[in-house]
N, C-alpha and C positions, 0 to 999 in steps of 0.2 A: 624431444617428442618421440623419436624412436623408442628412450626406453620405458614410456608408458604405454606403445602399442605391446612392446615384449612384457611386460609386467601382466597387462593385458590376457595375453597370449597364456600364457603360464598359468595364471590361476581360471581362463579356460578349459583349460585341458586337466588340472587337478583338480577338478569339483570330483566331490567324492559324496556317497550316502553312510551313512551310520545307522547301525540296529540299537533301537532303546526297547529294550526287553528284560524278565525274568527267565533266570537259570531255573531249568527243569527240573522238575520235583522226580519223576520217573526214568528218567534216560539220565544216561550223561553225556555233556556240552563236545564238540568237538572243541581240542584245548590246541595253543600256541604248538606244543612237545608233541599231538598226533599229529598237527601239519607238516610240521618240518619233520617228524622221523618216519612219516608213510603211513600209521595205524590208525587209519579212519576206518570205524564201522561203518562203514555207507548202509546199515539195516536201522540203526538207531534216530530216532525221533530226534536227535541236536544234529543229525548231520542232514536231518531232511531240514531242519527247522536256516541251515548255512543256505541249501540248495535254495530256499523259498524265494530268501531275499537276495541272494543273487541274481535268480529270474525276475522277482518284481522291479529291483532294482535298475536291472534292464530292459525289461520289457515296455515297463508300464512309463518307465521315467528316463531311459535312455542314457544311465548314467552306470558306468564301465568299474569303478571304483567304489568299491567299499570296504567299512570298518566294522570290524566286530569285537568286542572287547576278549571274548575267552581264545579267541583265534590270534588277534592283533598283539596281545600284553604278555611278555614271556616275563610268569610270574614266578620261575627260578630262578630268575636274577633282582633280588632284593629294590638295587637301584633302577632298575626299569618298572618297577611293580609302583615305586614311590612317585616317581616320574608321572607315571601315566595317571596315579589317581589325581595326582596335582594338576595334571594336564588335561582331564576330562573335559570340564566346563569349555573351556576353549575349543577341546574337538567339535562336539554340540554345537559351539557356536559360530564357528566356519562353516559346517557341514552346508551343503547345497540341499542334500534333503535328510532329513532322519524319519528312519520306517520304524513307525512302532509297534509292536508287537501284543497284542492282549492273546495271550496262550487261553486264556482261560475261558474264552470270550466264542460262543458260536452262533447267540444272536443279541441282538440291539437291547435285549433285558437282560442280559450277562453283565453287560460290561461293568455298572458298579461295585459288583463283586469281584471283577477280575484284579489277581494278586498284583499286577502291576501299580497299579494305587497304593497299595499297602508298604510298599519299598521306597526307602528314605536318598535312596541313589537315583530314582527314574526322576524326583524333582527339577533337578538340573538338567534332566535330560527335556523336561518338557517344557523348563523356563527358558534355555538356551538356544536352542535350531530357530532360523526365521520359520522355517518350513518342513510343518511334520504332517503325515500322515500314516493313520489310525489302521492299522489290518486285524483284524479277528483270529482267530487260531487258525482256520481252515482255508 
């Protein structure tokens, strides 16, 4: 019994969110290599777009953890790159919440144009989370 209250316990405290979003047409992403070497432009639209949903993520949902693929995936190591896209669906589908992103989207008549629809990788991002919600670009 005990090690279901600890099992319990555990995936308590590791509930994490996930960003299901498109990579920026204008800026570029803050990536795995600017986190860990220090070179964040903290002026560019992918570093406000990291801050956003860190703040929603906690604010709004109270949840400390999260994942981002261009931050999360260190895509100069081949065997972590193959890993992780074999590994998506399943992140998606543990997540506690995935926030998803329409960049493109600033009111309720954007959204069928927004490029998130148009990308063959968000499918799984929207068929897998029990629990997603929708944020507009701003």
């Amino acid at each position: 019994m005990a090690s279901l209250a600890l099992k319990d316990c555990i995936k308590e405290i590791s509930q994490y969110a996930i960003l299901s979003h498109t990579w920026l047409h204008s800026a570029p992403e803050v990536t795995y290599e600017d986190w860990h070497g220090g070179e964040i432009n903290t002026t560019h639209e992918g570093y406000r777009k990291l801050v956003n949903f860190c703040r929603v993520t906690e604010a709004d949902h109270g949840i400390t953890l999260g994942w981002m693929d261009s931050i999360c995936t260190d895509k100069s190591s081949s065997a972590e790159l193959d890993e992780s896209i074999r590994s998506m669906y399943k992140w998606y589908q543990n997540t506690k919440l995935c926030i998803t992103l329409l960049a493109d989207t600033t009111s309720i008549g954007d959204v069928e144009q927004d490029r998130w629809f148009t990308r063959g990788w968000t499918l799984q991002e929207l068929l897998a989370p029990q629990n997603l919600k929708f944020y507009q670009r701003n």
